[in-house]
N, C-alpha and C positions, 0 to 999 in steps of 0.2 A: 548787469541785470536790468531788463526794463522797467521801468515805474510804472505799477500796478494803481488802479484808480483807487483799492482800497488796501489801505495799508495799517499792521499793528500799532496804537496810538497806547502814548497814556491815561486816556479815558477811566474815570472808576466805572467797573462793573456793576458794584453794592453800586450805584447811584444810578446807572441804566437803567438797571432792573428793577429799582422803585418809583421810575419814571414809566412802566409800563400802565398802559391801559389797555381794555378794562379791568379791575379788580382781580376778575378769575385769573386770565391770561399770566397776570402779574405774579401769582401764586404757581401755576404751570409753568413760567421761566425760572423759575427759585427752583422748582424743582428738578428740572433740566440742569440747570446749573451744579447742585447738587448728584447729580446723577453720572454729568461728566465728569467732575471731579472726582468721584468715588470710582470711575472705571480708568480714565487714565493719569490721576494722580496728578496732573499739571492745572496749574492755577490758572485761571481764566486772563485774557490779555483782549480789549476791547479793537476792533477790527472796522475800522472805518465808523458810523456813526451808530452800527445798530446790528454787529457781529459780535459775538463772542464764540472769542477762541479758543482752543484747547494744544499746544504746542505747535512747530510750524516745520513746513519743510522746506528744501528748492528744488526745481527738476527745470528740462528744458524742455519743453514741448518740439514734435516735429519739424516746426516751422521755423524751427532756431529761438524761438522767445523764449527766454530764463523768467521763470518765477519764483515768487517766495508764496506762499501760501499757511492759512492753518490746516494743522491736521485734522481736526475735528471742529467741529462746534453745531452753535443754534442762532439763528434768528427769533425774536419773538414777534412774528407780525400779528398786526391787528386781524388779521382772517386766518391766517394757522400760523403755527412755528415751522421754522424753514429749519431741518436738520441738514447740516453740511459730514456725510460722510462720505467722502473722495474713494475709496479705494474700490466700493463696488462699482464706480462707474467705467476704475481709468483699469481693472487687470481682471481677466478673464475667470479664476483660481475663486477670488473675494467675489464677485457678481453672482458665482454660483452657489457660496455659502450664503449672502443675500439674500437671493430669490427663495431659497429654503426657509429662511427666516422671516421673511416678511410675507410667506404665507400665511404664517401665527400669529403678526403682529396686532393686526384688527384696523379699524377705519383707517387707510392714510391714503393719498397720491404721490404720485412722482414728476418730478421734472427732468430737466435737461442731467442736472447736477445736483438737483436734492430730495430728499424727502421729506413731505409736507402732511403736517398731523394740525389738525383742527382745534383739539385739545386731547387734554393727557387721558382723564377717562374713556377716548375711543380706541385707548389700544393697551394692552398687555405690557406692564412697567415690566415684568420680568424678561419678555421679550424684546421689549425696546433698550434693557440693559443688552443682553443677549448681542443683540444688532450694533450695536456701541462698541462693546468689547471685542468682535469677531472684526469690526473695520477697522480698530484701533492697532489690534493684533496685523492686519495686511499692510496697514501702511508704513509700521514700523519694518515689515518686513522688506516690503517693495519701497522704501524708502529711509534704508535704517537710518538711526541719528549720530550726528557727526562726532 
């Protein structure tokens, strides 16, 4: 497998996420945190200096590179939280229940590979479980666990 530049550490979480600034933000990764643990039941694992992750998988990408990865998680950056849900980008099935969902979700953009919220008041907690729950569900599927 190749050596990925960000890799599962033992990093404490509880001490990341009180290293956040500013204040609010700080209180929005709590509750992020809180949120993925409540939907996929896995205890958060610190992902290079400023991930957290929620279980992990391997697959090998077309070009032959083996990864390891997590299955879920969040960023808390200083200008939005970077939500990492993999499965609506990599399978056709998940992108469709996605797009469905994040018509309801409220303020956010998108990147290459994530989904990026401002803060938590710009969008529908019920729905932003919703979108959680529905990727959590694909990637276990498209990447059962060992």
């Amino acid at each position: 497998m190749a050596d990925a530049k960000i890799l599962p550490n033992a990093g404490s979480v509880e001490a990341f996420l009180a290293s956040v600034e500013p204040p609010a933000k700080r209180e929005d990764a709590r509750a992020l945190d809180a949120l993925f643990r409540r939907v996929t039941g896995e205890e958060p694992v610190m992902w290079g200096a400023s991930l957290i992750g929620y279980g992990e998988y391997e697959t090998v990408y077309a070009s032959g590179r083996a990864v390891r990865w997590m299955r879920s998680g969040f960023s808390p950056r200083k200008a939005k939280h970077s939500l990492h849900l993999m499965a609506g980008y990599s399978d056709p099935e998940a992108a469709r229940e996605r797009a469905a969902i994040l018509e309801r979700l409220g303020k956010h953009s998108e990147g290459k590979s994530c989904l990026y919220v401002n803060k938590l008041a710009d969008v529908d907690m019920a729905v932003l479980e919703e979108l959680i729950a529905a990727d959590w569900r694909a990637m276990q599927r498209i990447y059962p666990p060992a």
